[in-house]
C-alpha positions in Angstrom: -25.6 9.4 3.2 -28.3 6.7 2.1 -28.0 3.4 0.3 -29.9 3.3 -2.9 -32.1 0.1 -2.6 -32.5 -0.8 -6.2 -29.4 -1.5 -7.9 -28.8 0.5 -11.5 -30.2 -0.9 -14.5 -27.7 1.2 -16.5 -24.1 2.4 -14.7 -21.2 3.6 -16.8 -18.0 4.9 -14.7 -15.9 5.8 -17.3 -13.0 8.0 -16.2 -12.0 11.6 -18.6 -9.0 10.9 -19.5 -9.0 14.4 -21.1 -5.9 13.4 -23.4 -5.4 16.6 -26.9 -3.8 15.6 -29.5 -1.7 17.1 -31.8 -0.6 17.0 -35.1 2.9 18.8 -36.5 3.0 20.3 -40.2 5.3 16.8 -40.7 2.4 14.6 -39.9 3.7 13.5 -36.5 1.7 13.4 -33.5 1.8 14.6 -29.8 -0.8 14.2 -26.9 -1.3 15.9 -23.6 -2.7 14.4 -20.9 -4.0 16.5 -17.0 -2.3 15.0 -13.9 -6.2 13.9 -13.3 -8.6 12.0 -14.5 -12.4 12.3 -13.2 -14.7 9.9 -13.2 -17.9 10.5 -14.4 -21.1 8.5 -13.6 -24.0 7.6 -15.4 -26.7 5.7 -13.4 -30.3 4.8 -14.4 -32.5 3.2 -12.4 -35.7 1.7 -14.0 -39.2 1.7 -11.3 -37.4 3.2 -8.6 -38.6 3.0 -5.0 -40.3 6.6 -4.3 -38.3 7.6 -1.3 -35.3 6.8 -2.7 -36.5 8.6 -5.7 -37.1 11.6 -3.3 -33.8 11.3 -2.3 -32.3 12.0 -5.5 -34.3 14.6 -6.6 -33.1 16.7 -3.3 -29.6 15.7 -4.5 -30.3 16.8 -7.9 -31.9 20.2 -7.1 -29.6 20.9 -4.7 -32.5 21.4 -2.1 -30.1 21.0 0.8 -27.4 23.0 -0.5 -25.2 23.4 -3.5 -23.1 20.7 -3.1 -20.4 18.6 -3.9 -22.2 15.4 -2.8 -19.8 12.4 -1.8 -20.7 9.3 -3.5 -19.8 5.8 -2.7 -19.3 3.4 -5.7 -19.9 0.4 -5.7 -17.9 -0.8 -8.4 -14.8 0.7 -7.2 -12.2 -2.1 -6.3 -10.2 0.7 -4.2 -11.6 3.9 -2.5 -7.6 5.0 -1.9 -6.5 7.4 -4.4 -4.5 6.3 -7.8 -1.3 7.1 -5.9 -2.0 6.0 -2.1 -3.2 2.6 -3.8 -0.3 2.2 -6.2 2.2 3.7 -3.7 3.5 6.3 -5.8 3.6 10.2 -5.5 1.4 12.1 -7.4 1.6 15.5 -8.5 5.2 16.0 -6.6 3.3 16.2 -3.4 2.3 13.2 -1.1 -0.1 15.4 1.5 -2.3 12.3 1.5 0.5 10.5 3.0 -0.1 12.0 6.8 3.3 10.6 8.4 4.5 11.0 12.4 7.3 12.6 12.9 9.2 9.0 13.1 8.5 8.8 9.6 11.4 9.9 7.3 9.7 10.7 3.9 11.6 11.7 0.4 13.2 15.6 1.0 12.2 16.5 -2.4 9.3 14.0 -4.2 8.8 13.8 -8.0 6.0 13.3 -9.7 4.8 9.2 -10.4 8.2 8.7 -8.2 7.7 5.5 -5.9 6.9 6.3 -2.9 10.1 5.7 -0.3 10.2 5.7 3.6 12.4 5.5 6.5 12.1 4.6 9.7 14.8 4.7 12.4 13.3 4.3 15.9 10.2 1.7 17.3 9.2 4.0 20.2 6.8 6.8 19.6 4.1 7.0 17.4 4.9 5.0 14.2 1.9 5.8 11.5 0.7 6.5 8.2 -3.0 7.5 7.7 -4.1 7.4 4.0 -6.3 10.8 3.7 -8.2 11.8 0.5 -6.7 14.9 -1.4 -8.6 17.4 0.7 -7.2 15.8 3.6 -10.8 14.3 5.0 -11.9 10.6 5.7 -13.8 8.3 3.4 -17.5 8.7 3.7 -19.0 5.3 5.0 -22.3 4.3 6.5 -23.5 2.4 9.8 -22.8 -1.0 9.0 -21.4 -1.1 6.3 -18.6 -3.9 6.0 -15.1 -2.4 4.4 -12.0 -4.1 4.3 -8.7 -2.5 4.9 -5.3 -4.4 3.8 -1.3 -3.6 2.4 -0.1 -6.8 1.5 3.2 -5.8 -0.1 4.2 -4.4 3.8 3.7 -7.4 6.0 7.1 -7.8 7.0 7.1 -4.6 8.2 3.8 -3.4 9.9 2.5 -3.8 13.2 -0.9 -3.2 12.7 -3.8 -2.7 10.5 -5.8 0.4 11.9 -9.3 2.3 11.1 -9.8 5.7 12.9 -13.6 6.7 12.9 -15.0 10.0 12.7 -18.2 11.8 13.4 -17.6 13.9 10.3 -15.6 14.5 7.3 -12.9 16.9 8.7 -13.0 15.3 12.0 -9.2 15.1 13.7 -10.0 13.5 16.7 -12.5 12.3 18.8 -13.2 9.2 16.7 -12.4 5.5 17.6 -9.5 3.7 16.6 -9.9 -0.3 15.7 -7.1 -2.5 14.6 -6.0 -5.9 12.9 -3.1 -6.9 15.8 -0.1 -8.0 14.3 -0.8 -11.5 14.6 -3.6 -10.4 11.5 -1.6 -8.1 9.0 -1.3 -11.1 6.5 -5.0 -10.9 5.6 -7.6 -7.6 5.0 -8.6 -6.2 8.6 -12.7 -6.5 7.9 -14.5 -3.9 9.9 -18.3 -3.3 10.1 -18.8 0.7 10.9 -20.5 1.2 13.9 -23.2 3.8 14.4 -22.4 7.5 14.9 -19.8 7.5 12.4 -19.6 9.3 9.1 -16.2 9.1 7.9 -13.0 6.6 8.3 -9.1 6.8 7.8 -7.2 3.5 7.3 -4.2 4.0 9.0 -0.7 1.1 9.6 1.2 0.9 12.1 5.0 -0.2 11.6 7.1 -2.4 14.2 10.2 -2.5 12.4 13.0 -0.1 11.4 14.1 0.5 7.6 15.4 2.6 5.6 15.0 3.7 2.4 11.7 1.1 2.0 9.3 1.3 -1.3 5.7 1.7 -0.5 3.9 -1.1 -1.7 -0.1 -0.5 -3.1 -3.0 -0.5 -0.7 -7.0 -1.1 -0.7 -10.0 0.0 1.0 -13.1 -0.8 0.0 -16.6 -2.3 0.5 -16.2 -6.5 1.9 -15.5 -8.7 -1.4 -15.7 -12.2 -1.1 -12.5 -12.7 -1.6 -11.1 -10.2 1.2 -12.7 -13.3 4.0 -9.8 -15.9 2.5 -7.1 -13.7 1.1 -3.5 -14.1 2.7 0.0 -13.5 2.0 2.4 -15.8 1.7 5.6 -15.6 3.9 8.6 -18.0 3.8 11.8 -18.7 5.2 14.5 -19.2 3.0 17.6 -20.0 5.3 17.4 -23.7 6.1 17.6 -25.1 9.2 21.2 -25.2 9.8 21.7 -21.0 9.1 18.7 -20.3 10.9 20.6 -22.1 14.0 23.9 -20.9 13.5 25.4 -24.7 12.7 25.7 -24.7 8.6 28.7 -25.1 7.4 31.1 -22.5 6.1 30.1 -23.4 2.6 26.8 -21.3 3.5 28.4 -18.4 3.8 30.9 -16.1 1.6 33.8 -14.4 3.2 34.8 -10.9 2.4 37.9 -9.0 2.5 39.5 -9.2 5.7 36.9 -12.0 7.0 38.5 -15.5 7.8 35.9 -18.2 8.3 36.8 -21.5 10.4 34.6 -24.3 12.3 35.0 -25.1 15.3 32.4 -27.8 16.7 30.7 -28.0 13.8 30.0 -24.3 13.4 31.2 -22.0 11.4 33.3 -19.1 12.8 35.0 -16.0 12.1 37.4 -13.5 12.5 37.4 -10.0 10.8 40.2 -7.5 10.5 37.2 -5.1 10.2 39.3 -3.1 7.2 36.9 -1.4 4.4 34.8 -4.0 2.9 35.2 -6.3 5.4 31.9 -8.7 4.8 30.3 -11.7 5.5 27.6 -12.9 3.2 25.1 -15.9 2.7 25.5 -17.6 0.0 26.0 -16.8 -3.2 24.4 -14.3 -5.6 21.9 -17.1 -6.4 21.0 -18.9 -3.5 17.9 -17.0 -2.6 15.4 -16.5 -5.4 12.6 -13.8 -5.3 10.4 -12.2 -7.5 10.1 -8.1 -8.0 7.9 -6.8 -5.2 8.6 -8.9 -2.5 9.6 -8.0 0.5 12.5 -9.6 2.6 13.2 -9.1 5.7 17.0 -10.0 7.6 17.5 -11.0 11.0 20.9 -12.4 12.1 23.5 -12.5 15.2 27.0 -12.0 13.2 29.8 -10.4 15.5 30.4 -7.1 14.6 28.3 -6.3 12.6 28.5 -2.4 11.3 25.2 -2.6 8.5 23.7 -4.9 7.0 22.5 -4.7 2.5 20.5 -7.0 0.8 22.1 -6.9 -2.6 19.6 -7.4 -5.5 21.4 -9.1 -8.4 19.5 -10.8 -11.6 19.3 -14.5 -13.0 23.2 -14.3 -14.0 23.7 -13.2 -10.7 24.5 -9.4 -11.7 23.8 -6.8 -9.5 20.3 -5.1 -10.3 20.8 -2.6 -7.1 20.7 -2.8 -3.3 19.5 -1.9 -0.3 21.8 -0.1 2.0 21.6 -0.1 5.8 18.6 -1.8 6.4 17.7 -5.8 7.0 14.6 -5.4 5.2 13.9 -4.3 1.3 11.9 -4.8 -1.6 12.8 -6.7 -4.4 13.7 -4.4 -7.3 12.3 -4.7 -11.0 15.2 -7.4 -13.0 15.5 -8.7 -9.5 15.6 -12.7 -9.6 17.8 -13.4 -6.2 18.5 -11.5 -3.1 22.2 -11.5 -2.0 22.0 -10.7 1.8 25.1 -9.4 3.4 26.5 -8.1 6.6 29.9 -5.5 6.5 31.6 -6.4 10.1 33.9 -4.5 12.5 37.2 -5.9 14.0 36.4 -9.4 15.5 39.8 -10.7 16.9 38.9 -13.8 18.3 37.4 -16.7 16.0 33.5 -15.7 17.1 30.6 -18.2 15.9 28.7 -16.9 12.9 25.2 -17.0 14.8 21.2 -16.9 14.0 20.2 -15.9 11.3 16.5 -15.5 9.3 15.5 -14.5 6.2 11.5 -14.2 5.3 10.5 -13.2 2.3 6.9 -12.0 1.6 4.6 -12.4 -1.1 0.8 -10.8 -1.3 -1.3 -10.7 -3.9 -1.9 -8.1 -6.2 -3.8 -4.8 -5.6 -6.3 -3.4 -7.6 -5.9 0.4 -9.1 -6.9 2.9 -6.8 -9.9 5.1 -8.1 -10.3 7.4 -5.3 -13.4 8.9 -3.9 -13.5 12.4 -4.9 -16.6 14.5 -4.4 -19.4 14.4 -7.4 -21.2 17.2 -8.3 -24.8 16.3 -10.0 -24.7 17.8 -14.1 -27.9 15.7 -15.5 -30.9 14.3 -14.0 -34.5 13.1 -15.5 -37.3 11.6 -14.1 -40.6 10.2 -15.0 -43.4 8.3 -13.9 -43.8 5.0 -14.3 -46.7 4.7 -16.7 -50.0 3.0 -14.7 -47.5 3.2 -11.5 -47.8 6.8 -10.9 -45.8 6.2 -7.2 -43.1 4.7 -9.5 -40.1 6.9 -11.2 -37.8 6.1 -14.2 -34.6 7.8 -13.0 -31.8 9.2 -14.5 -28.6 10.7 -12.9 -25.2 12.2 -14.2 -22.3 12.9 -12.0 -18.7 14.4 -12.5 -15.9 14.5 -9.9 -14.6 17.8 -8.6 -11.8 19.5 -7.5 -11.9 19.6 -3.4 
């Protein structure tokens, strides 16, 4: 793959959105639109350099072979695919999703579903690689500077992870670079080293969960913003829950659950009948926003499962999330409710530690994808008194892999 050195006096990248429309004898109207929408490409470049000119030309004629050619954009915000980068299933499949066996994924996904995940154990392999449709990596080149990041899953991952490859359908005998977990708040930046052809973003989670809603991914070419972008992670228990000392106002007890303090902490004991419970707070005490992730650590005696209840701004429940200590805040969600169902307890047992982060990132672009192209219109002609010079013209659809 080769760089064009002049940049495109004329570029349009306009996706075919394809969409029919219809029109009943009653005058009403229908459309149909496909599952996908390829982009098409219109470049122009005005006194281009001859080799790259040369280049092109082989491209366009096929000289090397018929083709696809891959093609990297740059004015795509997000090389991932429109559902990797929006984490969402498309076309009641998620293929490009390549999960270890760790992974619980959805038995039976639906198209434009969100895309949901489990994970019960931390030993083993723990991964997801985002593939292209056909299952390769992203074409790169030597050098080049991409940057690799899933805000909306900080509280969850591990790692940020590239695997190289030699070639597109490459499984193994790449490298494999990473982020550390001290650096999954910010885009892991990673210059390709030489040899390689093709990459695969991959994370790496440290956590378990259940039931979790993918948040959107990138990966593309360095921005300037990927060198200062960060998520935001708080803690929203204050000092005296986080240390197992805040009064028993801090908490709400359930049915069966007796609360008491002793020493100046708040205790309990539980009969540990159905829907015996131990919350904190209220059901608006901790604020969040839809999307946000929070994430439940805590020391309560006999503790059975923990749900982080989701209710709204009159403290109604939106929905919750069963089972787990971490979730994502649901659409209508203004507070997170976090409780923990508890087991007999018989003696009067101190509450304990607690945490509760929430995490915030910023928003992710759409993901285009990076489909092959396949070359439908090409011109060229000399520049007039520059005879080494060309005018140059290209047209480009994506296709099916």
């Amino acid at each position: 793959m080769r760089e064009i050195t002049d940049g495109a006096t004329q570029f349009d990248r306009s996706s075919d959105l394809g969409v029919k429309e219809f029109r009943s004898l009653g005058g009403g109207v229908t459309t149909w639109a496909p599952p996908t929408q390829p982009r098409r490409l219109s470049l122009s470049w005005e006194s281009m350099q001859l080799d790259d000119a040369y280049h092109l030309d082989r491209l366009a004629r096929r000289v090397d072979g018929p083709g696809p050619i891959a093609v990297v954009d740059p004015g795509s915000d997000n090389w991932l695919s429109g559902s990797l980068g929006s984490g969402r299933i498309s076309l009641a499949d998620y293929s490009e999703w390549v999960a270890d066996p760790t992974i619980i994924l959805p038995p039976a996904p639906l198209d434009y579903d969100v895309m949901r995940i489990s994970l019960q154990a931390t030993t083993g392999n723990r991964r997801i690689m985002f593939r292209r449709p056909d299952g390769s990596g992203y074409p790169v080149t030597p050098g080049m500077r991409v940057a690799w990041w899933v805000p909306g899953m900080i509280g969850v991952l591990n790692d940020l992870r590239i695997y190289t490859y030699p070639s597109a359908k490459a499984t193994g005998g790449g490298g494999s670079f990473g982020a550390g977990p001290a650096n999954v708040d910010r885009p892991f930046i990673f210059t390709i080293p030489e040899g390689v052809t093709h990459i695969v973003p991959v994370i790496w989670f440290g956590k378990t969960f259940a039931n979790l809603p993918v948040s959107g991914a990138y990966l593309r070419q360095v921005r300037p913003e990927d060198s200062t972008a960060r998520a935001v992670t708080r803690q929203a228990f204050n000092a005296g829950v986080q240390a197992g000392t805040a009064p028993v106002t801090a908490y709400t007890a359930g049915t069966g659950v007796t609360l008491s303090v002793s020493a100046g902490k708040g205790m309990l004991v539980s009969t540990g009948v159905a829907g015996s419970a131990l919350s904190f707070g209220g059901a608006k005490t901790y604020a969040v926003s839809p999307g946000e992730i929070v994430s439940l650590t805590h020391a309560v005696p006999g503790a059975v499962t923990s749900v982080l209840v989701w209710t709204d701004s009159d403290g109604a429940t939106v929905d919750q999330s069963r089972d787990t200590l971490i979730g994502r805040a649901p659409e209508g969600a203004a507070y997170v409710w976090p409780k923990v169902e508890i087991g007999a307890v018989a003696t009067a047992t101190a509450v304990g530690t607690a945490s509760l982060e929430i995490t915030s990132g910023p928003d992710v672009p759409p993901g285009e994808g990076t489909r092959s192209y396949s070359v439908t219109g090409y011109s060229v002609s000399p520049v007039p008194g520059r005879v080494r010079d060309r005018d140059v013209s290209l047209e480009l659809v994506e296709v099916t892999e």
